[in-house]
N, C-alpha and C positions, 0 to 999 in steps of 0.2 A: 890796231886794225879799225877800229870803230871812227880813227879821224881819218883812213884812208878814205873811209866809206860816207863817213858826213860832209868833208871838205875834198880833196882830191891828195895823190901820190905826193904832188909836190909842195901844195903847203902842209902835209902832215910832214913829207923830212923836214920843212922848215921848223917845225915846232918841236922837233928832238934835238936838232941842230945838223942835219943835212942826209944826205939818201946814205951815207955809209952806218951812220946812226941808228937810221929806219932799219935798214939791212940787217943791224947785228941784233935788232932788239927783238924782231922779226921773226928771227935766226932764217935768214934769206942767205943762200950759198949760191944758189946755181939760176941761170935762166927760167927754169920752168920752175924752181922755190919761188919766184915772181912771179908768176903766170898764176899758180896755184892761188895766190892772191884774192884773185877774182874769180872763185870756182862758186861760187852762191849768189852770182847776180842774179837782179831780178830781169825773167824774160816775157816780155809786153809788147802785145800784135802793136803795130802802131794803127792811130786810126787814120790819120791820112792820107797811109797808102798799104792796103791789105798788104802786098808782097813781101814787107818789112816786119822782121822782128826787130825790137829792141834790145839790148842788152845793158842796165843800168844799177845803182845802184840809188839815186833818186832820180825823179823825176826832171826832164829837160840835159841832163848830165848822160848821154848814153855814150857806152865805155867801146859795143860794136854793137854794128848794124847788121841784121841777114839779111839779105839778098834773096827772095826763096826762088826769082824766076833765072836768074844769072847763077846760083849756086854758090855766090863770092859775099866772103864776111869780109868789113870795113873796118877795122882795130883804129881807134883812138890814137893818133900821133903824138898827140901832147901826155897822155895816160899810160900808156902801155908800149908803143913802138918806139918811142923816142928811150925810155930806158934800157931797153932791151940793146937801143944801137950806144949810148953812151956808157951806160955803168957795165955790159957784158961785152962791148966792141962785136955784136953780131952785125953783119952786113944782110942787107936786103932780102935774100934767098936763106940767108940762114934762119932769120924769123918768119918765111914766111912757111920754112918747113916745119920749124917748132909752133908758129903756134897754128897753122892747117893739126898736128900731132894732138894740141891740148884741146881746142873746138871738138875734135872728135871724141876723145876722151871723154871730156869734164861736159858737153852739150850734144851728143851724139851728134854729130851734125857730120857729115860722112860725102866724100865726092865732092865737098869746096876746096872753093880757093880763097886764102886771106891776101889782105892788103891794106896798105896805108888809108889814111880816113880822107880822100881825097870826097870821098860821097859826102861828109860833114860838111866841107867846106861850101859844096855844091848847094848844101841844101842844108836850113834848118829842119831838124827837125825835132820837134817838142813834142808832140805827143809821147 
């Protein structure tokens, strides 16, 4: 967990020797045994734009963005959405209802909508 957290998802399974590795050492079964993953990030207003939270576990590396004026969380395509569509074969609606399910759960965060990190791409943001 600790290289999840220092480096990112995919070079820690490179460094057990690939995501089924990470998975079994994990003990990762299901969709949201992934998700649960990331239940203790750090959550950091950003400063460059009040409406935005952070969701990271260091700095410049944010995993999702809130959205506080649109109501919509931004999940990390390279981090999070992308495994969810290759290692669990979920389509589009199907993580976006799992993880709308775990943001409320695990960040009480209640009446969003999740989606792919198209806001990253749009926009650095480092704070």
């Amino acid at each position: 967990m600790d290289l999840i957290k220092s480096l990112d998802i995919h070079k820690a399974s490179s460094a057990v020797g690939g995501i089924d590795n990470l998975f079994k050492i994990l003990d990762i079964n299901s969709p949201m045994d992934f998700l649960h993953l990331f239940d203790d990030l750090d959550v950091v207003q950003s400063e460059e734009e009040p409406e935005l939270t952070l969701f990271r576990y260091k700095p410049k590396h944010n995993l999702m963005i809130y959205n506080k004026k649109s109501d919509y969380v931004y999940i990390s395509y390279d981090d999070i959405w992308s495994v969810l569509e290759d290692k669990f074969g979920l389509n589009y609606y199907e993580i976006r209802k799992l993880t709308v399910r775990w943001v409320n759960e695990v960040y009480n965060l209640r009446g969003i909508t999740t989606g792919r990190d198209k806001f990253f791409k749009k926009r650095r943001l480092v704070g």
